[in-house]
C-alpha positions as a printed Julia matrix, in Angstrom:
83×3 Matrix{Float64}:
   6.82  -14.74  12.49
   6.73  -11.72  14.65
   7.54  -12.04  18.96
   3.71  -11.17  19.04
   2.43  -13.65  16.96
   4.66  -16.78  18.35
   3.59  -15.15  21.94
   0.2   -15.38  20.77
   0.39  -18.84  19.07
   1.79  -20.39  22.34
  -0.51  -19.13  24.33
  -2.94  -20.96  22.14
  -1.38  -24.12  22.31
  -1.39  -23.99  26.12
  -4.87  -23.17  26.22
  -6.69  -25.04  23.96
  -4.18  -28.26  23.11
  -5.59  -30.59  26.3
  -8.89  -30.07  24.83
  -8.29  -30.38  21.41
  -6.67  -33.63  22.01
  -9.98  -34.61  24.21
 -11.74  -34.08  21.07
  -9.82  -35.89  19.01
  -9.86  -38.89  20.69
 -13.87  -38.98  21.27
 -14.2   -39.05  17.71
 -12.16  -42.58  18.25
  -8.74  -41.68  17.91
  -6.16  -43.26  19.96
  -3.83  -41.27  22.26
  -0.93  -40.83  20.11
  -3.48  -40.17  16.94
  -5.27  -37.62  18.85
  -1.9   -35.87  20.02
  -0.69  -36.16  15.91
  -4.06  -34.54  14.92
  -3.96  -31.88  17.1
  -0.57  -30.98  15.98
  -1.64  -31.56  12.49
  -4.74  -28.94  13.06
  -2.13  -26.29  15.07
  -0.13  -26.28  11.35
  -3.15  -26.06   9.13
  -4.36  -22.97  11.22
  -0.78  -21.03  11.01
  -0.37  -21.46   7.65
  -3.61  -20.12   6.84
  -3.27  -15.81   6.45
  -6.55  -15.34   9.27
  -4.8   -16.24  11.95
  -3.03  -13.63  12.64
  -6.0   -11.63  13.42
  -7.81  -14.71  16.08
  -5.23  -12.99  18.46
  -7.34  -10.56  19.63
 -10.27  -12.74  19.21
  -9.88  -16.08  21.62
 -13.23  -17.22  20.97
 -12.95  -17.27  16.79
  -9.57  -18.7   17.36
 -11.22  -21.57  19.39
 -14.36  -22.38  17.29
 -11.65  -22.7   14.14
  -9.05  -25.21  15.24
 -11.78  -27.36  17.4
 -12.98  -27.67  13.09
  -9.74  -27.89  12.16
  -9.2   -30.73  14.86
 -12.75  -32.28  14.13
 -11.73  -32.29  10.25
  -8.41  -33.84  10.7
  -9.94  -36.69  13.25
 -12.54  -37.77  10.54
 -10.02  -37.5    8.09
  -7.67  -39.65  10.54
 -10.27  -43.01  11.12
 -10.61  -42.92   7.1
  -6.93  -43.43   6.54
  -6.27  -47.41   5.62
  -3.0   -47.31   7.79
  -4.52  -46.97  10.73
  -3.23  -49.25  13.62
């Protein structure tokens, strides 16, 4: 990964991670799930090949991990080994 693109991915994670783990754990999730989500959603979205171009574009980069968050919450409360 290039300097501009982990430049640009931490400035994402300082941005948006507070709220993304707010989200999370509306949708039910405890703390510590919520945190694990939103670390789980911050993977999904670098691996996938549009990322690279969200950082020019805050707002698209937003609206796709607050799904990728949402996705991963739902996903979360269905798991059996839930505490």
């Amino acid at each position: 990964m290039s300097d501009s693109l982990t430049h640009a991915l931490g400035a994402l994670v300082r941005h948006h991670r507070a709220a993304l783990v707010q989200v999370a754990s509306s949708m039910g999730l405890r703390q510590d799930e919520a945190v694990d989500v939103v670390q789980d959603a911050f993977l999904s979205f670098v691996e996938r090949p549009e990322w690279r171009g969200t950082a020019n574009r805050p707002a698209e980069a937003e609206r796709l991990l607050h799904a990728l968050v949402r996705n991963a919450a739902r996903n979360s409360r269905r798991r059996p080994h839930r505490r």
